[in-house]
N, C-alpha and C positions, 0 to 999 in steps of 0.2 A: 512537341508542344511543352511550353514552361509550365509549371505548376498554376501560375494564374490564369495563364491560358486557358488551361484544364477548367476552374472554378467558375471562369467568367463563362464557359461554353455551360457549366452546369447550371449554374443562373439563367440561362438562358430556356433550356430543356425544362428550368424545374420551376421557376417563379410565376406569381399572377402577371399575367397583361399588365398590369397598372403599375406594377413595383418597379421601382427605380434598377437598373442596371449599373454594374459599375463600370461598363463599358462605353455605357449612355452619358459618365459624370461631366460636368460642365467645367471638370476639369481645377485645376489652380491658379492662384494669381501669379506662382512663379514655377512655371513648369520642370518635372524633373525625370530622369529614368525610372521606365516602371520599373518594379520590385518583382524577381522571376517566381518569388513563392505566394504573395501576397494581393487580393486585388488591392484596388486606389482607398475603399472604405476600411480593409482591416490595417490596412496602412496608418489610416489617420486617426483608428480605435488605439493603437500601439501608438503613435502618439501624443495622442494624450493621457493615456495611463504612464507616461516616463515622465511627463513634464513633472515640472514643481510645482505647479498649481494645483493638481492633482491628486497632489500627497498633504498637500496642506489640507487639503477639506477635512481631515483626520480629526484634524482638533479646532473646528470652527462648529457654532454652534447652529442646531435645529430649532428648536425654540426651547428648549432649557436650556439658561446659562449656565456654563462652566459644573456639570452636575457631579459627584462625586461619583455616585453608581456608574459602574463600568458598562450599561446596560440600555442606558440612553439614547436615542441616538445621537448621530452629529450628521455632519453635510456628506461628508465619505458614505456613511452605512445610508444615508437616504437615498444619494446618487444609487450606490449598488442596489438597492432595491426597486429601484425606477429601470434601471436595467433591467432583471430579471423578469420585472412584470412586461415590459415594452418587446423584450424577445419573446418572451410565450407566446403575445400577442400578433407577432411578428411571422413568425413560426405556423401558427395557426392559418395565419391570413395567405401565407407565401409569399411575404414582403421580404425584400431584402433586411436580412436578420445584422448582417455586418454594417450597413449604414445607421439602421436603427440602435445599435447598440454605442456605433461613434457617435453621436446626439445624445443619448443618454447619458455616454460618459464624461460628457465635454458641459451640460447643461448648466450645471452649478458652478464653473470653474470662478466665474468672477462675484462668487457672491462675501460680502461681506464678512467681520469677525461679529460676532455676536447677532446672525442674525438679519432680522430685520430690523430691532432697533438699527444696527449701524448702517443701514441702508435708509434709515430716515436721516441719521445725520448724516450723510453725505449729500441725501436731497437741500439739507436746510443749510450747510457751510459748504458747500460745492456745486452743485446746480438740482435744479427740479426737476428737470429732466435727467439726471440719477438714474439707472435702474441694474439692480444684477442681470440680465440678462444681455442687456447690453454692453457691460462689464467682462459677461461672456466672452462676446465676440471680441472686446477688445484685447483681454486676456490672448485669446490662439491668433489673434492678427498682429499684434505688436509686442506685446509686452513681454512673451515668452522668449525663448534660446537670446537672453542678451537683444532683446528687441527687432529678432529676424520674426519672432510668431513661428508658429505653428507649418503654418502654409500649406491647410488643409483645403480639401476640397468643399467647391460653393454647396454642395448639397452640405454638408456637414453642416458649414457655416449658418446655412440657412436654419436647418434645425434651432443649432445653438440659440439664436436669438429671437424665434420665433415658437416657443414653448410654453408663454406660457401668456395668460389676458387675451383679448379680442386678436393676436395678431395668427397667422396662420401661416405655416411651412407651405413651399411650393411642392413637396413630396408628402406621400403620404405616411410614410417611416416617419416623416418631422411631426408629424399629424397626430401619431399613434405614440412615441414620447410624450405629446403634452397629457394625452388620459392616461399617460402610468404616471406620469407627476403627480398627478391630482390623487388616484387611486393609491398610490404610494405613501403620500402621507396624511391624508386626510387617517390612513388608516393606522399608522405608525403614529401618527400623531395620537390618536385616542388610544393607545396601548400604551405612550409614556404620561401619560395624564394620570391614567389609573396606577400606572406603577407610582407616581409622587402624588397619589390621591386627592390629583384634584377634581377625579370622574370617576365613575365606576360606572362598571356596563349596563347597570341596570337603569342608569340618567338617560340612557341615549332613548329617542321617544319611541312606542312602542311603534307607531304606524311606521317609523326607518326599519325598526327591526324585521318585520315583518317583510315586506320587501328585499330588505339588502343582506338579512342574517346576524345570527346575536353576536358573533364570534370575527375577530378578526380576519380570518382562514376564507370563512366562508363570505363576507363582505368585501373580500378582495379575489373570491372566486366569482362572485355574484356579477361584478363590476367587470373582470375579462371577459366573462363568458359572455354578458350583454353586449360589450363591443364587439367581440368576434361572431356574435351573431346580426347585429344590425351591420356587419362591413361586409361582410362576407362575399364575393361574385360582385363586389359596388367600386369605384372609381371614386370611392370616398372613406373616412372613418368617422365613426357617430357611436351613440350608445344608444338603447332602447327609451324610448319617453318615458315610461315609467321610472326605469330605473336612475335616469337621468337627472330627473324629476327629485329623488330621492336621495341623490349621492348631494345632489349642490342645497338640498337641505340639511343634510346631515356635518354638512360644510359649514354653513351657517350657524349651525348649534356648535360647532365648534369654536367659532369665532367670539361666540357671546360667549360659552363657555369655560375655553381653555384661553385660547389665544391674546383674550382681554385680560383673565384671569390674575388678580393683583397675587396671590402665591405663586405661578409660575412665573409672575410679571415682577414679581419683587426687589428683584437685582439690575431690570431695564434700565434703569433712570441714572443708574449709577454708571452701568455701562457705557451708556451715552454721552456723559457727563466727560467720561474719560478719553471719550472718542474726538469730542468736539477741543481737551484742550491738546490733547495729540496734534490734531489739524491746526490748531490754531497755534501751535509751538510751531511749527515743519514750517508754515509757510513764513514764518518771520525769520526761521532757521534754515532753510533748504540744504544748505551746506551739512547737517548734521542727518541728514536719510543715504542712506546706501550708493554705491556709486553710478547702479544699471538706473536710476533715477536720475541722475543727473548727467545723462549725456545728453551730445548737441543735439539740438530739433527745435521742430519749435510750437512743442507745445509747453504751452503758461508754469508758473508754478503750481500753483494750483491743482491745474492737473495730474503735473506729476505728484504733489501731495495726496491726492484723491487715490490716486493709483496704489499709492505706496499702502495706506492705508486701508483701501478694500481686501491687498493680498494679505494681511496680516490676518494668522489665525487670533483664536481668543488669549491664547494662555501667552505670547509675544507682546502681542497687545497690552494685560496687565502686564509684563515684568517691564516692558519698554516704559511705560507711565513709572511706575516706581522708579528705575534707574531715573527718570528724568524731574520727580518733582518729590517723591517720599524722603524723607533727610534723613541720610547714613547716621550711624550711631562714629562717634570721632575717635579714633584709634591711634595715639602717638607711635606704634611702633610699626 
């Protein structure tokens, strides 16, 4: 027996009833040799950790812009921590840990430079129907290796694009990434508040604390431990009512708090600002974006503007604006 042979029989020995097998996957849009060491999920975790989409989250922003402190986070250190917490959970449950972890790693791939501001201007100069998530999927289905994609597996895919809002994975691994998104940075989110003081711990209301715990550590131990006890032996994932109850409040306080908040918000508008004459230069210029943009097909300008623009990190994004409208100092020699 090949090595994967070996892991898929172990999967089979070792996992809940309910969890996805990789044996079971529904397969690819372009079928290919299996891999003798690897099942079809850690295949499709490996690539997405090579693509370029991947490595860009590095310098794309969470919700502080462009922050100085090395300490911040960004879309890369979110994604890794949405990982970490979606395997322990994974791990616990006896869910397949390798599909859950290719979702996690793939979930952010189409998000935006700076954010959600630039996911509003994509809504408002490119369409309403916008969203990173669907950017996702269009990232690992088209956009990537020069426009072959990814040619991951549907489980995968499904994940990707169903993590996060009222929509819901057909597996429960897709299930179990969208509560480590939320638990990931609901809680990393109030750690870089307080580090740019725009929160301190002692804001958060006492009846959250109380419930979910004063401490980072512990409000994100609080939040696994209730999902791995409400899933547990279930054909489903949930988190306990109470605590449930408490995290999307404390979601809430964040939103009016931080996320609104005109000092981490202070540089949005400018952002934005920048973003929209990007797009509105590209598409009267098409000819002036990269070449993997402008091959045959037939999707609009537009879209390929759209496109070019979501993959851009923050810090390309500013030097590309300056290259194109900040006026050089004149140099005769």
């Amino acid at each position: 027996m090949t090595v994967r042979e070996l892991m898929n029989e172990r999967e089979k020995a070792m996992l809940s009833p309910f969890a996805t097998l990789s044996v079971n996957s529904k397969g690819r849009e372009h079928p290919i040799e299996p891999c003798t060491v690897r099942t079809e999920f850690q295949r499709d975790r490996d690539r997405i950790t090579h693509c370029k989409a991947f490595r860009r989250l590095m310098h794309k922003t969470q919700v502080f812009l462009c922050p100085e402190d090395d300490h911040y986070r960004t879309r890369l250190t979110h994604t890794l921590e949405v990982t970490q917490i979606a395997r322990t959970m994974a791990r616990a449950l006896f869910l397949n840990e390798d599909l859950t972890e290719a979702i996690a790693l793939g979930h952010d791939l189409g998000h935006t430079p700076f954010g959600h501001a630039g996911e509003d201007v994509l809504r408002q100069c490119f369409s309403p129907d916008f969203a990173h998530y669907k950017q996702s999927l269009r990232v690992v289905e088209k956009l990537e290796r020069d426009g072959a994609g990814l040619n991951l597996t549907f489980e995968v895919r499904d994940g990707i694009v169903n993590h996060t809002g009222k929509h819901l994975a057909s597996t429960l691994e897709g299930r179990l990434v969208k509560f480590a998104d939320r638990i990931a940075y609901i809680n990393h989110d109030i750690d870089d508040a307080v580090r740019a003081r725009v929160l301190s711990h002692g804001d958060i209301p006492k009846e959250l604390t109380e419930v979910l715990g004063k401490t980072n550590s512990e409000r994100i131990n609080t939040m696994v431990t209730s999902v791995i006890t409400a899933s547990t032996g279930k054909n489903e994932v949930a988190m306990e009512a109470h605590v449930y109850e408490a995290t999307m409040a404390l979601r809430d306080f964040l939103m009016e708090n931080v996320y609104t908040n005109p000092v981490a918000k202070r540089e949005e508008k400018r952002a934005m600002d920048l973003l929209f004459k990007l797009y509105e230069y590209f598409v009267k210029h098409p000819e002036a974006m990269p070449a993997e943009y402008l091959r045959d097909g037939e999707d609009s300008t537009e879209r390929r503007v759209c496109d070019y623009i979501s993959g851009m990190t923050d810090r390309y994004a500013i030097k590309l604006f300056e290259d194109l409208f900040v006026p050089k100092e004149w140099n005769v020699n």
